[in-house]
VOPA-662612 format. One record per atom (N, C-alpha, C, O, CB): x negated, z negated, y. Coordinates in pm, whole numbers, padded with zeros to 5 digits, always signed. Glycine has a CB too. Layout:
! residues N
XZY...
END
This chain:
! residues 96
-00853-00167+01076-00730-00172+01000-00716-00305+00927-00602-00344+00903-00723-00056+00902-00814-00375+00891-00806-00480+00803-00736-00610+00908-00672-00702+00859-00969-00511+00733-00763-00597+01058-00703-00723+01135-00556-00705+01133-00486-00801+01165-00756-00738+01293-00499-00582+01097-00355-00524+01088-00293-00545+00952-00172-00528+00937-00354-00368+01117-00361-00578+00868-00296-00580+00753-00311-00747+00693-00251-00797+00598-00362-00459+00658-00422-00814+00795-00438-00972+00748-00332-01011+00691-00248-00926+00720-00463-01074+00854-00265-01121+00601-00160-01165+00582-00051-01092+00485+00028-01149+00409-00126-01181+00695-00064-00985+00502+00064-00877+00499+00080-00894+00357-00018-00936+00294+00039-00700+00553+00229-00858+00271+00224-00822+00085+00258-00703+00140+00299-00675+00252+00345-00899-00061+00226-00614+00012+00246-00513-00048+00344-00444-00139+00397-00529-00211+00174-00517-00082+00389-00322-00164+00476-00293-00273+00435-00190-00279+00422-00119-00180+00613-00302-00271+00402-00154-00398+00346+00033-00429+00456+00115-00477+00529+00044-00546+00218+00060-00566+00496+00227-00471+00589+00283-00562+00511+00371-00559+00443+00383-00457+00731+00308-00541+00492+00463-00669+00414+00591-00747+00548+00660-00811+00615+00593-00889+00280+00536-00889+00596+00820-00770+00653+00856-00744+00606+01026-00804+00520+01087-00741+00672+00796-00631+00644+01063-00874+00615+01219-00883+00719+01286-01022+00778+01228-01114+00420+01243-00918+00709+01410-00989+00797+01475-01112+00791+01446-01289+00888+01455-01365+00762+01623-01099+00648+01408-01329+00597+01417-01430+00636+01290-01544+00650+01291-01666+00465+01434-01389+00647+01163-01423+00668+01060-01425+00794+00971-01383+00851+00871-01426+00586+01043-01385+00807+01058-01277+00973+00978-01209+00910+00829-01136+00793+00804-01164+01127+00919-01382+00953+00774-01084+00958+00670-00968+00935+00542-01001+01016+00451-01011+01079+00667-00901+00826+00541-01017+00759+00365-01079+00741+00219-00990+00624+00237-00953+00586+00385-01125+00766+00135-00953+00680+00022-00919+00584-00018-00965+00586-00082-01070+00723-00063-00917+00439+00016-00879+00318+00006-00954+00330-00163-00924+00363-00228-01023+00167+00107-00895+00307-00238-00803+00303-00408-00764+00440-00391-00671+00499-00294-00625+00131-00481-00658+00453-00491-00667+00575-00575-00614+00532-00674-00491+00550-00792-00522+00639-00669-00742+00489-00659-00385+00459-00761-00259+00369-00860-00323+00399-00978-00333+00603-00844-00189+00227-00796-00380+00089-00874-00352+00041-00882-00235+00053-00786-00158-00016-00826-00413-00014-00984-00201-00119-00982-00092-00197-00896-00084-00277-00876-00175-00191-01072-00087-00196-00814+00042-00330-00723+00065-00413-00781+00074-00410-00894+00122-00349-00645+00163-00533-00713+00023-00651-00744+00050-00750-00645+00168-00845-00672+00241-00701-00749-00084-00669-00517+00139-00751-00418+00211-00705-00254+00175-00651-00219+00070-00910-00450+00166-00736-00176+00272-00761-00037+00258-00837+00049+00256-00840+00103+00367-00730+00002+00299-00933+00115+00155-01054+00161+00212-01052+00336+00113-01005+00358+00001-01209+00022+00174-01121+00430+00205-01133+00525+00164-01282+00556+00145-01370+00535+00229-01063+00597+00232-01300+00615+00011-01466+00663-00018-01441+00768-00026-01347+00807-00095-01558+00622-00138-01539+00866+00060-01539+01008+00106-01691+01073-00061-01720+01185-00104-01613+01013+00347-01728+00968-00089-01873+01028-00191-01733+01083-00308-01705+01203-00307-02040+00850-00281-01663+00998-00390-01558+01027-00469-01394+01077-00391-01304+01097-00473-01551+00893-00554-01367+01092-00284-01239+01125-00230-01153+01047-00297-01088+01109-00382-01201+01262-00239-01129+00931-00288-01052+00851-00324-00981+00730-00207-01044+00683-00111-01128+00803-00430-00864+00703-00237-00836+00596-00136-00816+00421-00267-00796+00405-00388-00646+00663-00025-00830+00362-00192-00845+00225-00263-00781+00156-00202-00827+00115-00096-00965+00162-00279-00611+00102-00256-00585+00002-00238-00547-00156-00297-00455-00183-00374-00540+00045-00199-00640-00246-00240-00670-00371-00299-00600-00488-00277-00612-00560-00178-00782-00399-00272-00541-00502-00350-00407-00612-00390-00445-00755-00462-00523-00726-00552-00297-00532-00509-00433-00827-00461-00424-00991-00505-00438-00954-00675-00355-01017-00742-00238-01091-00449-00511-00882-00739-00499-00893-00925-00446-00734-00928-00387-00699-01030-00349-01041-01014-00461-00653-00839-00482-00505-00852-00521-00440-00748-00483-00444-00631-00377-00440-00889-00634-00355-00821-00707-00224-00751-00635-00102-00756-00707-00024-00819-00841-00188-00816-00523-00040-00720-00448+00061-00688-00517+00209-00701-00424+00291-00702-00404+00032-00557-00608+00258-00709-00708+00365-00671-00586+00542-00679-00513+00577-00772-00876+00353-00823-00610+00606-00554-00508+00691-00500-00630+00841-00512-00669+00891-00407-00437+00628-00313-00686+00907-00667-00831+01044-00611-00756+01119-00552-00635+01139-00551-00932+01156-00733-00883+01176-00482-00849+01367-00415-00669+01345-00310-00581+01430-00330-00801+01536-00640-00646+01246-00225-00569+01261-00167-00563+01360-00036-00652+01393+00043-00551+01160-00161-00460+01384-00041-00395+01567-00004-00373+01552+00170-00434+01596+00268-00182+01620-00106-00235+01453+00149-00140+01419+00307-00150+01227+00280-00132+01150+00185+00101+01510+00303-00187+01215+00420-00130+01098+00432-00020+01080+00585-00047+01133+00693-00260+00999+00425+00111+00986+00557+00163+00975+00678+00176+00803+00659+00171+00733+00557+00308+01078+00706+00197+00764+00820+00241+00640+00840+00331+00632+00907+00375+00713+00989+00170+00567+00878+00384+00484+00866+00446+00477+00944+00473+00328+01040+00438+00227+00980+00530+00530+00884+00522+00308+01160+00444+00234+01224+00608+00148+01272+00716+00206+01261+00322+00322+01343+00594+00008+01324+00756-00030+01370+00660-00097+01471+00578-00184+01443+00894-00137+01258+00682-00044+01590+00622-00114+01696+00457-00122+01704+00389-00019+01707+00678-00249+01686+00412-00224+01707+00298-00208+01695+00189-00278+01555+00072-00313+01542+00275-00246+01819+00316-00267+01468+00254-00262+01305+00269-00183+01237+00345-00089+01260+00283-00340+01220+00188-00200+01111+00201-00090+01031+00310-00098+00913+00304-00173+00815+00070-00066+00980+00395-00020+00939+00513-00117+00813+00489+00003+00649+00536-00031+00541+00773-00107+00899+00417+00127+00666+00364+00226+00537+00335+00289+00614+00336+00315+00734+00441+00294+00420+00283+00331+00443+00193+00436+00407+00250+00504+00281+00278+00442+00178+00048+00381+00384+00269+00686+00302+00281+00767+00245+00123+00848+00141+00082+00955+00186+00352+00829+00349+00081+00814+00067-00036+00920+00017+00000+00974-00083+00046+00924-00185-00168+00873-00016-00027+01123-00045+00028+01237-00166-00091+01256-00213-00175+01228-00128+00106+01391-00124-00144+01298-00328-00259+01299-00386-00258+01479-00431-00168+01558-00404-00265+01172-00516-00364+01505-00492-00400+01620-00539-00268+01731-00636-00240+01850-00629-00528+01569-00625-00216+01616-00720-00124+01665-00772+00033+01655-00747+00122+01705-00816-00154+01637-00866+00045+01581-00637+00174+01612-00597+00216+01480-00588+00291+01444-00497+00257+01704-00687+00159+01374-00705+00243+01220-00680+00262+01202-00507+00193+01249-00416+00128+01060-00752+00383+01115-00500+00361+01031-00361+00301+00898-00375+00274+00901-00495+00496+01004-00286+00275+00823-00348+00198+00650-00332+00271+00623-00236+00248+00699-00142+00020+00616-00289+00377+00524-00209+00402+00450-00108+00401+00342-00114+00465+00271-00191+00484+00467-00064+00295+00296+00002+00293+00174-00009+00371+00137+00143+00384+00205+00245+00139+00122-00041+00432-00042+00098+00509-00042+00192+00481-00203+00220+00466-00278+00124+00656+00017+00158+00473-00258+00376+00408-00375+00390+00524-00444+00470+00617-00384+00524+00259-00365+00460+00500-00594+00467+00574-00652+00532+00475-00807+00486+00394-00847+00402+00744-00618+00494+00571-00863+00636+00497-01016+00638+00520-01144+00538+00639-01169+00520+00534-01076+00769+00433-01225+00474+00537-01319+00402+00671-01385+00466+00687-01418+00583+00461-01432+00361+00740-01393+00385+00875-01511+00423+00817-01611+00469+00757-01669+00378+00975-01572+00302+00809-01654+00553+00805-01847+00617+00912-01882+00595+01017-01831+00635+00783-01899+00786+00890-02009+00501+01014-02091+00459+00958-02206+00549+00841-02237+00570+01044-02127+00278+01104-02273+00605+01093-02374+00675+01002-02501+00631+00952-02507+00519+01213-02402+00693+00988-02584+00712+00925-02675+00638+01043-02783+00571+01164-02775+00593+00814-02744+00737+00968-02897+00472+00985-02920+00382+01051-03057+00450+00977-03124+00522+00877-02901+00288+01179-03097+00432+01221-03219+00475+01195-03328+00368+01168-03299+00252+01363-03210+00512+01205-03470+00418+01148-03595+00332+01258-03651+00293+01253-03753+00223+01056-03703+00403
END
């Protein structure tokens, strides 16, 4: 998963009744996705944030071709986590 996400930013939204519909980051650089089965937790690692998702429930993806454009994780208590990826902007190059 990590050769799929090389490059990619990020945007989290955290999402549940208790709380209502947050932007946790805003299109950081991924760093990575990793799940630890000792604590049931998912970990996602962003450019100046560690995201951490315990006891997740459902996860769905979702895919545009042959990338990964999200991820849905519902956790123990009902929040959703969506994270949602896309490539940087390439700005043209720089004329003299």
């Amino acid at each position: 998963m990590s050769k799929v996400l090389e490059g990619k930013r990020a945007e989290i939204e955290v999402a549940s009744l208790s709380m209502g519909d947050q932007i946790e980051a805003e299109w950081l650089p991924i760093l990575g996705i990793a799940y630890d089965p000792k604590d049931d937790l998912i970990e996602v690692a962003l450019d100046g944030l560690d995201h951490l998702i315990p006891h997740p429930r459902e996860i769905y993806v979702e895919n545009g071709g042959p990338t990964l454009k999200s991820l849905e994780i519902i956790d123990a208590e009902g929040a959703r986590q969506i994270v949602q990826l896309r490539e940087p902007l390439m700005l043209p190059p720089a004329r003299n």
